[in-house]
C-alpha positions in Angstrom: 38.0 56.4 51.5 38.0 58.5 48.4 41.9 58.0 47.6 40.7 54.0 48.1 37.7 54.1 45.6 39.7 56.6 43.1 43.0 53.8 43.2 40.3 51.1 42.7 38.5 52.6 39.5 42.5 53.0 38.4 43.3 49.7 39.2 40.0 48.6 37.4 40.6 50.8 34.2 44.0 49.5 33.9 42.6 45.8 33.9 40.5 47.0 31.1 42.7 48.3 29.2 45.0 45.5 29.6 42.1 43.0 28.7 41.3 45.1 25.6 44.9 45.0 24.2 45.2 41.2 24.8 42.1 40.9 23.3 43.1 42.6 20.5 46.5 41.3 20.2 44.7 38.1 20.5 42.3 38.8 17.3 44.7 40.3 15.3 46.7 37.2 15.6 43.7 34.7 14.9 43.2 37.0 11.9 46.9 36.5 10.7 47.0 33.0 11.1 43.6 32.8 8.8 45.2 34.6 6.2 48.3 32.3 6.3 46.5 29.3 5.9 44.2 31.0 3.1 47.4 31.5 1.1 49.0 28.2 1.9 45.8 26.5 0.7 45.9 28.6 -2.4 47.3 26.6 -5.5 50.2 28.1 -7.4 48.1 29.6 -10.1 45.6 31.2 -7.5 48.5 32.4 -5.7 50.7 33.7 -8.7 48.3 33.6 -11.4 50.5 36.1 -13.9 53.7 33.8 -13.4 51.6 30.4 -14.3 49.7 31.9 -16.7 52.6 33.3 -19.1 53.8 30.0 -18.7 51.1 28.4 -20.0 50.2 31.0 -22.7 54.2 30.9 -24.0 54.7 26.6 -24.2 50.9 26.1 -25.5 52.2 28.3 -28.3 54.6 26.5 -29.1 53.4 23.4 -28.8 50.1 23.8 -30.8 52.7 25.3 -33.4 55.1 22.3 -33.7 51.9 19.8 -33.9 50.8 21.5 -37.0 54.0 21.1 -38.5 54.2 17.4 -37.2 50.7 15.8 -37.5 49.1 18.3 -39.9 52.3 19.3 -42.7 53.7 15.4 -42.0 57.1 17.0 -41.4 59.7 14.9 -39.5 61.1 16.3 -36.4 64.0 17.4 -37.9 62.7 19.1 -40.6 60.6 21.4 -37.9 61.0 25.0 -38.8 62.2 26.5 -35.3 62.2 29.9 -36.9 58.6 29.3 -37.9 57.8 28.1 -34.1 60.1 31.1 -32.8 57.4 33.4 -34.2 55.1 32.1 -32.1 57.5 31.9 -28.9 58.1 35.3 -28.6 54.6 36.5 -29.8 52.9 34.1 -26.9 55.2 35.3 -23.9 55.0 38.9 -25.1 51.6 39.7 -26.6 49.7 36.6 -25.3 51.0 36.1 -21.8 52.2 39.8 -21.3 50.0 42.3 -23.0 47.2 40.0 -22.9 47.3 39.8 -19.1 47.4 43.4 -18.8 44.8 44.1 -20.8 42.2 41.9 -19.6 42.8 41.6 -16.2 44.9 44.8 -14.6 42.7 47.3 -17.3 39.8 45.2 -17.4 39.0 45.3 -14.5 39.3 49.0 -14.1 37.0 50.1 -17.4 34.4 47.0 -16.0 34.0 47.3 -12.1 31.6 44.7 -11.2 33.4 41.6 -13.0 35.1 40.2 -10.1 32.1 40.3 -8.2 30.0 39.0 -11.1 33.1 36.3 -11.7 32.3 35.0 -8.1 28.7 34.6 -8.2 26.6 31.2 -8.8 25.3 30.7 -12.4 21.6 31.4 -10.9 23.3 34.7 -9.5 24.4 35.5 -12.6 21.0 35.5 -14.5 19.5 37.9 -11.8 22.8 40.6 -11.7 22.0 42.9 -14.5 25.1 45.0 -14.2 27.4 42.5 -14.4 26.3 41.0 -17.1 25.8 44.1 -19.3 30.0 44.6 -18.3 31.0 41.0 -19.2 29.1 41.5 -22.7 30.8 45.1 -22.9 34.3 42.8 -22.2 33.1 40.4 -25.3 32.6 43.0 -27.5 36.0 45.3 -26.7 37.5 41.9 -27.3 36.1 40.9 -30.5 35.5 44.5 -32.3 38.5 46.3 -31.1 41.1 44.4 -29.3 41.3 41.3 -31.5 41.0 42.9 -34.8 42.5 46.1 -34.5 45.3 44.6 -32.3 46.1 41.3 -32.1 45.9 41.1 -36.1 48.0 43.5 -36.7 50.6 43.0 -34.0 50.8 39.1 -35.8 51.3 39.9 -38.9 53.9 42.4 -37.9 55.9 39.8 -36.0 55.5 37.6 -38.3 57.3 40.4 -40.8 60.4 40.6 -38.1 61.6 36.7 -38.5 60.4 36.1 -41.8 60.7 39.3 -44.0 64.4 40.4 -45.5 64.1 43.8 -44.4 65.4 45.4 -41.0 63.2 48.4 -41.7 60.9 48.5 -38.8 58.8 50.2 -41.1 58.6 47.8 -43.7 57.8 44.6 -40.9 54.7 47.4 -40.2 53.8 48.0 -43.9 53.7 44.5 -45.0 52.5 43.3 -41.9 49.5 45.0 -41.9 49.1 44.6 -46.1 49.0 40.7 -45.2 46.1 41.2 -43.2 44.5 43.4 -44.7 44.2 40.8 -47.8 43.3 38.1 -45.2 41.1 40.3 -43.0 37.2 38.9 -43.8 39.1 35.3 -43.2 40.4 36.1 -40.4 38.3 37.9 -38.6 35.4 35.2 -39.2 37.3 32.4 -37.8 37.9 35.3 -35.0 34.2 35.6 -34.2 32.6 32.3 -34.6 35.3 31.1 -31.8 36.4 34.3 -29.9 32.5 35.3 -29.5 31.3 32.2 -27.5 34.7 31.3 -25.9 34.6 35.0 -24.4 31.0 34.7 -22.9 32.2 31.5 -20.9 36.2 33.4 -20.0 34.5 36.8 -18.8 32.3 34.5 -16.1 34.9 33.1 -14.7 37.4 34.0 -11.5 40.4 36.0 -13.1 42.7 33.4 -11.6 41.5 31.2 -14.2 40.1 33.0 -17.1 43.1 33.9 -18.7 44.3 30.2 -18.2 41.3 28.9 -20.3 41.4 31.7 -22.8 45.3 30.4 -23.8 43.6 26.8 -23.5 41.3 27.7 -26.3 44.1 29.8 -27.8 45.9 26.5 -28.2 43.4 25.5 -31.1 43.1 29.0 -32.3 47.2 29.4 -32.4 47.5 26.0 -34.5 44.6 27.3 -37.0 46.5 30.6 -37.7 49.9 28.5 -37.8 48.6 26.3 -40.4 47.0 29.4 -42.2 49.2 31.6 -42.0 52.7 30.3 -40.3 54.5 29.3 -43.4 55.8 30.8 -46.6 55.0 29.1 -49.8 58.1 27.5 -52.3 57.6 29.9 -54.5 56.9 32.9 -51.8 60.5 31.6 -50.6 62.2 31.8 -54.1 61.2 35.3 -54.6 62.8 36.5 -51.0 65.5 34.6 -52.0 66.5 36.3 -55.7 64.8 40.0 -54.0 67.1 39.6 -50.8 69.9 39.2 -53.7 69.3 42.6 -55.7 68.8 44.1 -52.4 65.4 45.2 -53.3 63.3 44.1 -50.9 60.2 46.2 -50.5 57.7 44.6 -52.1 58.4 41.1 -50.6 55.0 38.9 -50.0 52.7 41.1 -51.3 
């Protein structure tokens, strides 16, 4: 009678245990199949959103160059200056689509813990979470008092130096980069504020997914203001490069 009830309790433990592990097995499979329609409901920039985003932050440069020259200069579209826009093509894959990304996204969201939390939140959430709004203001202001004008600027100008300067000193694309900038600085940096500072609020409240999709959206306009300011060389700006590249002597070229 005992060897009977001991094999029994086996025999019921074994059920159990089967049970448990079909149970689980059945779970873990629901769960699976949850996640794999979660990603196949995802669109592509949810679901990639560094690929798409690059994209968008690379042909929006370009574009909102070439409609300057077009619509604003009256220029004919063979008379576009593709060195001009290939400023901007390289500068909006690798700074604006690249460094950009990594910045305010990968760091971002290291040095400012609750914003994807506070990015997924209703507007009436929003007003109540304290913290998160103190870090997307702390993310406005890295952007517009350090990142923008002690980066972005320079890093512009410098490129800028590399296709249209004379020199293949390095050092000179730096030195008269940032001389350009410095002379255009209290320009610049206003333009910088009055639409950086409100655009931010609104990017910095949004899913990451998307915020760096609207912040090249707004770039657009911003990109086709600093084109028309400051994309082109002047006739006589041209001239000099011209007889300086001649002598050789070109270290004091656009200043």
């Amino acid at each position: 009678a005992i060897r009977r009830s001991t094999n029994n309790a086996t025999t019921k433990d074994a059920a159990t245990k089967s049970e448990t592990i079909a149970t689980a097995k059945t779970s873990s499979s629901t769960t699976t199949s949850k996640v794999a329609v979660e990603e196949s409901t995802k669109s592509f920039a949810e679901s990639n959103p560094f690929i798409f985003q690059l994209g968008v932050a690379t042909a929006k440069t370009s574009a909102a160059d070439i409609m300057v020259q077009v619509v604003v200069e009256k220029k004919k579209y063979d008379e576009i200056d593709w060195k001009r826009n290939g400023i901007f093509v390289v500068f909006g894959f690798a700074y604006l689509g690249g460094f950009q990304y990594w910045l305010m996204v990968n760091k971002f969201s290291k040095w400012f813990p609750t914003r994807a939390r506070f990015a997924s939140l209703t507007l009436g959430e929003k007003l109540k979470d304290t913290a998160g709004m103190m870090d997307a203001m702390k993310m406005v202001a890295f952007d517009v008092f350090v990142h923008l004008p002690l980066i972005y600027f320079p890093c512009y100008y410098t490129c800028k130096e590399i296709v249209t300067g004379t020199s293949w000193n390095p050092l000179v694309w730096m030195k008269d980069g940032v001389t350009k900038y410095w002379n255009n600085k209290e320009e610049d940096c206003l333009a910088m504020i009055k639409l950086w500072g409100p655009s931010d609020c609104i990017q910095f409240s949004m899913p990451i997914h998307i915020s760096m999709p609207f912040r090249h959206l707004v770039s657009f306009f911003w990109t086709a203001y600093v084109s028309f300011t400051r994309g082109g060389s002047s006739e006589e700006d041209n001239k000099l490069k011209r007889t300086l590249s001649v002598s050789g002597d070109s270290a004091k070229i656009g200043k």
